[in-house]
C-alpha positions, 0 to 999 in steps of 0.5 A: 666641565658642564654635562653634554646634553644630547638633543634627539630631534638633532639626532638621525634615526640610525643615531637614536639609542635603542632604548628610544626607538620604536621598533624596541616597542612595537612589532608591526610585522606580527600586530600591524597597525593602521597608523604605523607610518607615524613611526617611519616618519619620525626618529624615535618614540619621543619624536612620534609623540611630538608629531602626533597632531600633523599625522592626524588631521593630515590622515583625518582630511584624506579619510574624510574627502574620500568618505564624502562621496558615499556618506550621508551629509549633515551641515550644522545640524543633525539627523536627530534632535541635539544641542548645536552651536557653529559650524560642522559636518556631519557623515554618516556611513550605512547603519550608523547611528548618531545621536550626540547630545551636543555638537560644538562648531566653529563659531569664528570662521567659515570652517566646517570640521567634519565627524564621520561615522563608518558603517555600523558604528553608534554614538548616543548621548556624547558631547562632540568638539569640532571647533579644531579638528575633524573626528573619524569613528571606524566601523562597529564602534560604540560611543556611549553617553557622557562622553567628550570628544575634542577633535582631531580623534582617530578611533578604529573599528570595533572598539568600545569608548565608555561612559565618563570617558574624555578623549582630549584631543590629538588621540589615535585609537587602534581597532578593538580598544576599550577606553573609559579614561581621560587621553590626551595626545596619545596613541593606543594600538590594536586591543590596548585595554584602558577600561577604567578611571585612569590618565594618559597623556603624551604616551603610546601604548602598544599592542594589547597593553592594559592599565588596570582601575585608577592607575595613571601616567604622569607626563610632567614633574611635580615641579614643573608644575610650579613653573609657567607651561611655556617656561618649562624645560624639555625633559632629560633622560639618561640613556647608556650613559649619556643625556638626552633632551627629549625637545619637549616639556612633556612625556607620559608612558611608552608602553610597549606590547602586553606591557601591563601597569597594575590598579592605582599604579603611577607612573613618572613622567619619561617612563619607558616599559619594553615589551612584556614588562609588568607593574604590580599594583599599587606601584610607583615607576620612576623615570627610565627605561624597564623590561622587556619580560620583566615584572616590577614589584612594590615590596616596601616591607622587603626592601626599606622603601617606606620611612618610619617615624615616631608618633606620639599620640596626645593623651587626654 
């Protein structure tokens, strides 16, 4: 008899293994967090992630609209010299300092997307994408040069986006973050910590977690890759002994609060770390569910994970 495959979407929140559900990642009655009605609104982590985009530009457009009156108002141009194309809007709260070094608006229709900047924040030098969505930087937020943001963006007060990073699009920042990596379709609570070279993709990531220098997140499998995007099947996970479809193609991390994943760590896609789970560098995490307080350790001289083959050198 075939395996029974549980679709997740199908599922109430009550029906949701544990293991799925977000109140297992994330406390948001001791770390609240501005966005945490993506949660209520959907039945499980893997749910949040797919919802990501329609919470976003639905909050961006009410954020905005009552912004609006108190703002300084820019259309298709800027306060400063800038590369532009299309069209866009540009709000300003009190001591803001915008000085992008490109704007790229819509250049096919009569839609202005927005970027707003709150009370204090600066953005200097960044090459800003509103051809899509509207984009929301949160007060005393600095955005460094080299940078590129593609709306819908959410980022939260006082945080710091450095240099080199790409947020890709679809992106919920918490406030205090530190990000210098690539992010795409992704959360990042209160002072989650990504401040080097790394890739998120497809993943939430809670209060205070950290990847440490060039470790990244898988969000789909090695083979996958070899199939056409829209071909591709949803990912299963097995949970308390069942199957579960995950009704989509792509999953990366849910890392739950101070979960940690250490320097030039992968993790595999649909990888699921509780709260305090720690990665040692240098690890490999396979798909599944890990933590809470746990520590995962790479130790391949220990236990046989590294294969040995014979080499036989050519002589002259």
């Amino acid at each position: 008899m075939p395996e029974k495959i549980i679709k997740l979407k199908d599922l109430s929140k009550d029906d949701v293994p544990a293991d799925l559900r977000a109140e297992t990642y994330f406390d948001f009655t001791s770390h609240p967090f501005e966005h945490h009605q993506l949660f209520e609104r959907t039945n499980s982590v893997c749910d949040a992630v797919a919802g990501i985009n329609d919470y976003a530009e639905k909050w961006l457009t009410a954020a905005i609209a009552r912004r609006r009156p108190s703002a300084a108002v820019y259309k298709d141009k800027t306060p400063g010299p800038a590369q532009t194309i299309g069209r866009f809007e540009v709000l300003l709260g009190d001591d803001a300092v915008f000085e992008p070094a490109r704007i790229i608006g819509d250049t096919k229709g009569d839609v202005r997307h927005a970027i707003y900047l709150a009370e204090g924040a600066k953005l200097i030098g960044a090459d800003i994408y509103l051809e899509k969505a509207d984009i929301y930087i949160g007060a005393e937020t600095t955005v460094e040069a080299g940078i590129g943001i593609k709306g819908p963006v959410i980022i939260g007060e006082r945080c710091e986006v450095r240099q080199a990073a790409y947020l890709r699009g679809d992106c919920i920042l918490g406030n205090d973050c530190i990000v210098r990596g690539e992010i795409k379709n992704s959360v990042l609570m209160n002072k989650a910590n990504f401040p080097h070279p790394s890739y998120l993709g497809d993943s939430l990531c809670g209060y205070m977690t950290h990847f440490g220098n060039q470790a990244t997140s898988a969000n789909v499998g090695i083979f996958a890759g070899l199939v056409e995007s829209d071909k591709r099947k949803s990912i299963l996970i097995s949970c308390n002994g069942n199957t579960y479809d995950l009704g989509k193609p792509k999953m990366g991390i849910c890392m739950g609060d101070y979960s940690q994943v250490g320097c030039n760590s992968v993790s595999d896609p649909a990888t699921f770390l509780k709260p305090y789970t720690i990665a040692y560098p240098l690890t490999r995490i396979s798909k599944g569910f890990y933590g809470p307080n746990e520590i995962l350790k790479n130790k391949p001289l220990e236990h046989g994970i590294i294969e040995r083959s014979p080499f036989k050198p050519q002589r002259e």
